[in-house]
GUFI-95682 format. One record per residue (C-alpha): x, y, z; residue in three letters. Coordinates in steps of 0.2 Angstrom, whole numbers, plus 2048, in hexadecimal, padded with zeros to 3 digits. Layout:
BEGIN
XYZALA/...
This chain:
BEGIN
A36AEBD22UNK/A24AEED1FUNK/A19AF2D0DUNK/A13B04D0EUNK/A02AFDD11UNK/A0AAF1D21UNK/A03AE2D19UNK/A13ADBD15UNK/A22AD6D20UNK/A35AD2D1DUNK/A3FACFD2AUNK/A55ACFD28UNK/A60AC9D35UNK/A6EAD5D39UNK/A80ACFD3BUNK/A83AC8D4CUNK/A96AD4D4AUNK/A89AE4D4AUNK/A8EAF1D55UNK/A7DAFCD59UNK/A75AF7D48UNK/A66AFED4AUNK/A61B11D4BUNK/A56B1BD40UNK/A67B23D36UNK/A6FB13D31UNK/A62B0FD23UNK/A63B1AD13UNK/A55B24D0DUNK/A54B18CFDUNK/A50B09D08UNK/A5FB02D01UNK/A6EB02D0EUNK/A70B00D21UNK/A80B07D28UNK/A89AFCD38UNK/A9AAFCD41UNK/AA3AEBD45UNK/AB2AEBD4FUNK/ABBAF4D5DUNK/AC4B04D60UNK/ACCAF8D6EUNK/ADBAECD67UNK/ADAAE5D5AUNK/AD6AF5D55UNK/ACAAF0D47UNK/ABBAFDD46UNK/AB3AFBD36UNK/AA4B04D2DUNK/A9AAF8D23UNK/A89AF7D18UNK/A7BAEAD1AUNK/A71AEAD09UNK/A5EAE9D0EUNK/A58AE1CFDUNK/A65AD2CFFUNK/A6AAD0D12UNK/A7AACFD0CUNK/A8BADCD13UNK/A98AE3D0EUNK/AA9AEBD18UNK/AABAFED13UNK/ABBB03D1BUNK/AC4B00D2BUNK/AC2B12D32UNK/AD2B14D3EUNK/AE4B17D37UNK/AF1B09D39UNK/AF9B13D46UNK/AEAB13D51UNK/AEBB19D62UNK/AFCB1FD5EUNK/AFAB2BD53UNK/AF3B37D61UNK/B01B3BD69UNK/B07B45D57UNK/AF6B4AD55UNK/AF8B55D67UNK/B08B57D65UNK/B03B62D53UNK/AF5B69D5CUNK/AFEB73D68UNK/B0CB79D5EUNK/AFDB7FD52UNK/AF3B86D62UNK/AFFB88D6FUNK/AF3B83D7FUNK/AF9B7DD8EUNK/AF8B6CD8DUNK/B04B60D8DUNK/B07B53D7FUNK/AFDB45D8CUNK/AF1B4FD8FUNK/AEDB55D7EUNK/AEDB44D77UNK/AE1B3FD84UNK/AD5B4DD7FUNK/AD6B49D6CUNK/AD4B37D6EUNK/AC4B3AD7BUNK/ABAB45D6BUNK/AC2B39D60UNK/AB6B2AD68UNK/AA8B35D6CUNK/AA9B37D58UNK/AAFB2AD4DUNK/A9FB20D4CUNK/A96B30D43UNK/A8FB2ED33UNK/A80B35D2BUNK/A76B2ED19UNK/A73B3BD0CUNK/A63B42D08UNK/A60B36CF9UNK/A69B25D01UNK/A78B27CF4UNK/A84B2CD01UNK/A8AB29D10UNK/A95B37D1AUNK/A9EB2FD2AUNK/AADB33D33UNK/ABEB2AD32UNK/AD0B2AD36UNK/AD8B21D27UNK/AE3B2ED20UNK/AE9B39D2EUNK/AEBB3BD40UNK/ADCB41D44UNK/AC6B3DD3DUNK/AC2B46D2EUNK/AB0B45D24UNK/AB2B37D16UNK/AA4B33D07UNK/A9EB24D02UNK/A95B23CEFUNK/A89B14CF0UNK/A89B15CDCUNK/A9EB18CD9UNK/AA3B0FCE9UNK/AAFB1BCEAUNK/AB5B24CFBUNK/ABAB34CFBUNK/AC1B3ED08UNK/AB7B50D0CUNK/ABEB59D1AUNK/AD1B5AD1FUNK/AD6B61D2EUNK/ADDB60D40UNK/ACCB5DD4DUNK/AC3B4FD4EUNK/AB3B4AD46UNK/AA4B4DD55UNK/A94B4DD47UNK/A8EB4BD35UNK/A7DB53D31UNK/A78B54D1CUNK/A6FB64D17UNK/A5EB60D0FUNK/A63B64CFEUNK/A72B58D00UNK/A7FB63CFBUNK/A88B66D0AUNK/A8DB5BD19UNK/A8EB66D29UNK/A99B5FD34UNK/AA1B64D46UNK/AB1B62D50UNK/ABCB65D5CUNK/ACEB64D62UNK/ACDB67D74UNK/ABFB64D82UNK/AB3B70D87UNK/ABCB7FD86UNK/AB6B91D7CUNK/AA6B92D70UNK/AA5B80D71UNK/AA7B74D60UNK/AACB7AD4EUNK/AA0B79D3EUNK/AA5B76D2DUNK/A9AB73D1BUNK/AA4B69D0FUNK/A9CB68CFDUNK/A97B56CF6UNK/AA1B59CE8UNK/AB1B5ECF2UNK/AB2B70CECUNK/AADB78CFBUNK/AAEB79D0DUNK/AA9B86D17UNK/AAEB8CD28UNK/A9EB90D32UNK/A9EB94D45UNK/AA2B8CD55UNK/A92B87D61UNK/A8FB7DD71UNK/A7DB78D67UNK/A7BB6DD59UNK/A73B70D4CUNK/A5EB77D50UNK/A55B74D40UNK/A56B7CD2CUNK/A4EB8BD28UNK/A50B87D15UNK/A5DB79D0CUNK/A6EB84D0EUNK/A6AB8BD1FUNK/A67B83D2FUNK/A65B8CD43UNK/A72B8CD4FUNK/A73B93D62UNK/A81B96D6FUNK/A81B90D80UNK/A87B95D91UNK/A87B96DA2UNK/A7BBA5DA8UNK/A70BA6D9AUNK/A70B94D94UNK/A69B94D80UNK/A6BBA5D77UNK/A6EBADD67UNK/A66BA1D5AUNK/A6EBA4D49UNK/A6CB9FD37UNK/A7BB9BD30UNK/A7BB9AD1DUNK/A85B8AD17UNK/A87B94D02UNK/A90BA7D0DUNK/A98B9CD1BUNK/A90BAAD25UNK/A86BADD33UNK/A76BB8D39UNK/A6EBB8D4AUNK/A5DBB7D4AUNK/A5BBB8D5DUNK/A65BC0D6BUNK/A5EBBBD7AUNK/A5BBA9D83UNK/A52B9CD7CUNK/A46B90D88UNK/A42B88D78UNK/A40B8CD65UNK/A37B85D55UNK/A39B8CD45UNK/A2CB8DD35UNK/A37B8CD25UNK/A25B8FD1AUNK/A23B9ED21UNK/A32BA3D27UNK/A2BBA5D38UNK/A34BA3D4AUNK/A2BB9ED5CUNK/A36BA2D6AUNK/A35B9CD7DUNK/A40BA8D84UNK/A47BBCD89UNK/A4ABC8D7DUNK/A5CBC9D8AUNK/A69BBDD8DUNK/A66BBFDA0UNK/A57BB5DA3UNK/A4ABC2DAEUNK/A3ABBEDB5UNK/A30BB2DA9UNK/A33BAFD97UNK/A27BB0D8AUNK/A20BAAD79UNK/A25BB4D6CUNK/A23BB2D57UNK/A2FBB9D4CUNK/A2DBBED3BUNK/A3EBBAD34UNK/A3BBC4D22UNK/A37BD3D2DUNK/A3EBD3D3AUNK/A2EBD6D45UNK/A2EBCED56UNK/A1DBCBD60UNK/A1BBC7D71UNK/A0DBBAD72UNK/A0DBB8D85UNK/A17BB6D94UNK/A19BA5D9EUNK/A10BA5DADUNK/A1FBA2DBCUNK/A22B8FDC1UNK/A1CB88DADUNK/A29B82DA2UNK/A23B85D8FUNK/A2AB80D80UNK/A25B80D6DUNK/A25B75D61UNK/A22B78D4CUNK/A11B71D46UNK/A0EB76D35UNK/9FAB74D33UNK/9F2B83D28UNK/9F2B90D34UNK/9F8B88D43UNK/A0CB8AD3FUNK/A10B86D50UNK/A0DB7CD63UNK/A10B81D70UNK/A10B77D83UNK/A10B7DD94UNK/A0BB90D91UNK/9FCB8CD9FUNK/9F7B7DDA7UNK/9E9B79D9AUNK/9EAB71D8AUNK/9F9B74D7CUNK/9F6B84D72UNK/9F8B87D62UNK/A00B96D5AUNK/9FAB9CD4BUNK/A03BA5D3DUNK/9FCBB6D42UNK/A01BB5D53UNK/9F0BAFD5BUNK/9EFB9FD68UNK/9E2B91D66UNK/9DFB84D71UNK/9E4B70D6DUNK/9D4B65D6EUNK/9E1B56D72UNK/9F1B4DD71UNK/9F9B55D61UNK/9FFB46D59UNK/A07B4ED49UNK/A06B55D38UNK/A05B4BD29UNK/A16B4FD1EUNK/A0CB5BD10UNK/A05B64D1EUNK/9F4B61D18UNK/9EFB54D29UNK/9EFB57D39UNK/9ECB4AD47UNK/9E5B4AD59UNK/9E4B3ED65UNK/9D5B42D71UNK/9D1B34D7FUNK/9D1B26D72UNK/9CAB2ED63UNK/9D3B34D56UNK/9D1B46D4DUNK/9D7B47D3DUNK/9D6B59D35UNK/9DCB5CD22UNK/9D0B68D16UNK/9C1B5CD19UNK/9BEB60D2AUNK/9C0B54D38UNK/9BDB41D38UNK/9BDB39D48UNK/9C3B27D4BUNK/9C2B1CD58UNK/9D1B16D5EUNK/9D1B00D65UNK/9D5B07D7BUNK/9DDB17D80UNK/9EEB13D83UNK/9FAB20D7DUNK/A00B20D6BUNK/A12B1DD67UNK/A1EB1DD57UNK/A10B26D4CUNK/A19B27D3BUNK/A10B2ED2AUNK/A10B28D19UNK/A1DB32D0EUNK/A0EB35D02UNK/A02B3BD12UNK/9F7B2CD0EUNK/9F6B26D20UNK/A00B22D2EUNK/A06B12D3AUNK/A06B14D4CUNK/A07B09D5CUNK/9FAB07D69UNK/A06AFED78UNK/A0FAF2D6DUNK/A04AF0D61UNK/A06AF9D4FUNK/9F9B00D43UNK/9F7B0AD34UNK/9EAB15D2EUNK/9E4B1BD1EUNK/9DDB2CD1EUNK/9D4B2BD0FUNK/9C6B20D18UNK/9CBB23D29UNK/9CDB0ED2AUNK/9DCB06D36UNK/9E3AF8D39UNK/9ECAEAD42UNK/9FEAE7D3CUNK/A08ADED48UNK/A0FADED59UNK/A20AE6D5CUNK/A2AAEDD69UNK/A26AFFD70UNK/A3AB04D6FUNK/A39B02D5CUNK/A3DB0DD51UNK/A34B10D41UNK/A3DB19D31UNK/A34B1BD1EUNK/A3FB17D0FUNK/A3BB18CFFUNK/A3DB09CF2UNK/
């Protein structure tokens, strides 16, 4: 754990017992929490959830997460699923398929927006995984979905009202796997659509994008579906190469056909999504595989890579193209920064014009991170990590870690 300015350094040991301890979701937003499994799904059949606080070192055991009558308890699981169904399945067969989501599943959890909660799957009270709630202030666990599928994932809306989660009783067959939005609270939950995607990015808190998927035309109609209706709305028919979305300005670029039968070459488009207007930007030359990406930087709302054999583009709010003096690095968080990595030399652009800065070799930056505040950033050159402060365009050395890190902002 490093001081916003990397000058300082404290380092805790994680518990020997840790299953996968560390991944950028584990920690909380707060900086407070970092979630781990210890255990086995194997005999003695003792998978636990568990909480490691980062300002002591010290853990705690949350719940077991299997039901006493773990592995058991599939064969009534399948056995209630096709009465309720009616597939052709038999019982063994059926309970092989529930307990195969069941694993792919049970390790899913997901920290709220503001680190007070913690949204994982579990088995405790029935036969199959449902979505339980931790409260980091009550302590309490409380039980938010209740029904026959397994857990497969847990995703938070951005407001941190809803916790989207899908699943599935049986493998790889129809539209693909169930989504459901279950209120904080426990008021609500909301029955949204079936998909073969996950989730693709949030157009606004409530309401997120979503595609199909199947064999012919691969990625196609990309909906919104809003979490407050329960409802649907497809915002593009056809296939999808690619897809990024700029919630600001309610703005969609496509890599794709305007068909779900792919024909010739795709081409860029940009969607106005309050209008409705769609604009072909150009087609793909044959033999290139483009894709776009959201940027976000004043006018530039969007990249775009492998339209031509040059440089990235980028594609401006009114549809025109501009080429990319460099590696595009990224966008600091308020939008107001952009940088550039040109052969060693950083570009920095924000509302001053350009600074350049000289960079130590040329080797490829890695793990560039921001500042929450937009201050600066931290990034590796090899294996060794810097920060830089934009205000004076100064950088330096903090210390030497391994290129397979990954690096997460909490707030204290």
């Amino acid at each position: 754990m490093l001081d916003a300015d990397g000058k300082g350094e404290k380092k805790i040991a994680l518990p020997e017992e840790a299953l996968n301890p560390w991944n950028v979701k584990s920690v909380s937003p707060d900086g407070h929490w970092l979630a781990f499994y210890t255990g086995s799904l194997e005999p003695p059949y003792d998978l636990a959830l568990n909480l490691l606080d980062l300002s002591t070192g010290s853990t705690q055991t949350l719940t077991p997460v299997l039901s006493p009558d773990y592995p058991e308890n599939f064969n009534p699981a399948a056995t209630q699923s096709l009465e309720r169904m009616h597939w052709d399945f038999t019982v063994e067969e059926m309970a092989r398929m529930l307990s195969d989501l069941f694993y792919e599943g049970i390790k899913s959890f997901a920290w709220s927006p503001n680190g007070r909660y913690l949204a994982f799957a579990g088995q405790m009270d029935g036969l199959s995984s449902d979505v339980y709630l931790y409260d980091t202030l009550t302590h309490k666990i409380l039980r938010r979905s209740d029904g026959p599928e397994e857990i497969l994932t847990i995703v938070w809306s951005p407001n941190g009202q809803w916790i989207v989660h899908s699943s599935n009783a049986i493998l790889a067959v129809g539209p693909g796997d169930n989504y459901y939005a279950a209120s904080v609270d426990g008021t609500s939950i909301k029955n949204l659509t079936a998909s073969n995607r996950d989730i693709g990015g949030w157009l606004s808190p409530d309401q997120y994008l979503q595609a199909d998927a199947a064999n012919g035309p691969g990625t196609y109609n990309l909906m919104k579906i809003d979490l407050t209706t329960g409802t649907n709305q497809t915002l593009w028919a056809g296939s999808l190469d690619s897809y990024a979305v700029d919630p600001a300005n309610r703005l969609l670029a496509v890599v794709g056909y305007e068909t779900t039968e792919p024909v010739s070459s795709p081409s860029l488009y940009l969607v106005n999504l309050q209008t409705s207007h769609k604009q072909k930007i150009q087609e793909i030359k044959e033999g290139l595989q483009a894709y776009v990406n959201f940027l976000g930087f004043e006018d530039k709302r969007f990249i775009v890579y492998g339209i031509s054999n040059n440089s990235p583009l980028f594609l401006k709010q009114d549809g025109s193209m501009e080429i990319a003096t460099g590696e595009v690095l990224g966008v600091s968080p308020d939008g107001h920064s952009m940088v550039i990595n040109s052969q060693g030399v950083l570009q920095v652009y924000n509302e001053a014009g350009m600074r350049e800065i000289h960079l130590p070799n040329a080797a490829a930056i890695q793990n560039l991170i921001w500042r929450p505040d937009s201050s600066g950033l931290f990034f590796t050159l090899e294996e060794r990590l810097y920060t830089l402060a934009l205000d004076t365009g100064e950088f330096y050395f903090v210390g030497t870690y391994p290129t397979t890190y990954d690096y997460l902002w909490v707030k204290k």
